[in-house]
C-alpha positions as CSV (number, residue, x, y, z in Angstrom):
1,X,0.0,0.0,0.0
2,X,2.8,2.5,0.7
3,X,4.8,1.6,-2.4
4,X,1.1,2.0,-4.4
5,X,0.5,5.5,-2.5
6,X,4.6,6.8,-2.9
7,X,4.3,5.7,-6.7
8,X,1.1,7.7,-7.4
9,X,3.0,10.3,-5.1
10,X,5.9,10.7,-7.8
11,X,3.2,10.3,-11.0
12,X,1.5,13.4,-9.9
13,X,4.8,15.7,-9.1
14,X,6.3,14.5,-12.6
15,X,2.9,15.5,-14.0
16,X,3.2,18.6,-12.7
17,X,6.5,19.3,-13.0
18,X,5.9,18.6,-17.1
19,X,3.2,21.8,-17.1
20,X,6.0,24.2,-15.3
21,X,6.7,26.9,-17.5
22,X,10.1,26.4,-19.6
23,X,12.5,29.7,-18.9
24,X,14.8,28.7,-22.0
25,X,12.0,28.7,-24.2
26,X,10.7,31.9,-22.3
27,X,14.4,33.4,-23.2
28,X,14.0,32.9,-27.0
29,X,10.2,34.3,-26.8
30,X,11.9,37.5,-24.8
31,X,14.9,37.9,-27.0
32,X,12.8,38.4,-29.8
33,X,9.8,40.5,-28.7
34,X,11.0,42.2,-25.3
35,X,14.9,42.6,-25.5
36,X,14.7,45.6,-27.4
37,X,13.2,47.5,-25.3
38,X,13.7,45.6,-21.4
39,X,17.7,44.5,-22.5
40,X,18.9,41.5,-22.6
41,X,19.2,40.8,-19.0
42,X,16.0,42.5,-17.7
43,X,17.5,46.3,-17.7
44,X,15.9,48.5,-19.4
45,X,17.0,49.9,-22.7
46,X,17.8,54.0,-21.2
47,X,17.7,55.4,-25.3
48,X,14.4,53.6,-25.6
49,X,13.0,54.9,-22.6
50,X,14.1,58.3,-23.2
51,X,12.9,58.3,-26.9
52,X,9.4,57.1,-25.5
53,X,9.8,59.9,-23.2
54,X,8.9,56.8,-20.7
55,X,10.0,54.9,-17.5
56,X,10.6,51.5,-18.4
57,X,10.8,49.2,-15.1
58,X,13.8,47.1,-14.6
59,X,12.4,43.2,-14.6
60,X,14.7,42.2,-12.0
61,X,13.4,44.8,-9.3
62,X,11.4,43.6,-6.4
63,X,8.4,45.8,-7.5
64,X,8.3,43.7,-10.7
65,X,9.1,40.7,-9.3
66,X,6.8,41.0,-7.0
67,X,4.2,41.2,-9.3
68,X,2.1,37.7,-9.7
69,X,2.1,35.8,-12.2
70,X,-1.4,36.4,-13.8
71,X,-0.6,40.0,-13.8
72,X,2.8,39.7,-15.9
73,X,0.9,37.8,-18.5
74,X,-1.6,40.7,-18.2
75,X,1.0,43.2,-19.1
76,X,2.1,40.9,-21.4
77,X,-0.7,40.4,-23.6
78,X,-2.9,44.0,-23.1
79,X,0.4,46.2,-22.5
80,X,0.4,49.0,-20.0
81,X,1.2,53.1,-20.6
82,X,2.9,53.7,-23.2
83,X,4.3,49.4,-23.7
84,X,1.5,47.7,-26.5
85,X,0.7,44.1,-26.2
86,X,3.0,41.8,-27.2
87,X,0.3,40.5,-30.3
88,X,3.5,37.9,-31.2
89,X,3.5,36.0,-28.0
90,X,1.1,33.2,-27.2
91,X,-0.7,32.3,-24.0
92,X,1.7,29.2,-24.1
93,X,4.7,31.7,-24.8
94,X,3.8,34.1,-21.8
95,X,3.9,31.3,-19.5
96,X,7.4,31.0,-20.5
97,X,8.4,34.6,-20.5
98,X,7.3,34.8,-17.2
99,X,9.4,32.5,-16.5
100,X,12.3,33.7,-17.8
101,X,11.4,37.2,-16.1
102,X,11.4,35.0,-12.9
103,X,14.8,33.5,-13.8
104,X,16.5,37.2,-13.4
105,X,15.3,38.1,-10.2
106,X,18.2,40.0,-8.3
């Protein structure tokens, strides 16, 4: 019974494990639609900003990573101020940017 109960144990943290959100892939999605303007390593691009006469936030700052998950896709997909959405990345994609954003945390 124990070996039945620690087996189905181990099936549900690999199935869940296998839905986690991939932060490579997230990295490819963000070097193409998000580098230009957040830099490559989550800091923001200053000549952008200034040119947009706008305050881009650095991704690895506690206010932005303290942001939850939901609303980074949010930003993500509907934009915010002066940033559009992001119309080239998928819900499937965002999961993985967020990732990524997660992966440069300070």
């Amino acid at each position: 019974m124990r070996t039945l109960i620690t087996t189905f144990a181990l099936i549900g943290v690999s199935a869940v494990a296998g839905l986690a959100a991939d932060a490579k892939a997230g990295q490819a999605v963000y070097d193409k639609s998000c580098k230009s303007c957040h830099g490559s390593d989550g800091t923001p691009n200053a000549a952008i900003a200034k040119m947009l006469k706008v305050e881009i936030k650095d991704l690895k700052s506690a206010e932005v990573q303290g942001m939850s998950d939901a609303d980074l896709k949010k930003t993500i997909s509907d934009g915010t101020g002066k940033m559009k959405p992001v119309k080239a990345v998928s819900a499937s994609d965002a999961d993985n940017v967020v990732a990524y954003i997660r992966s440069l945390k300070k």
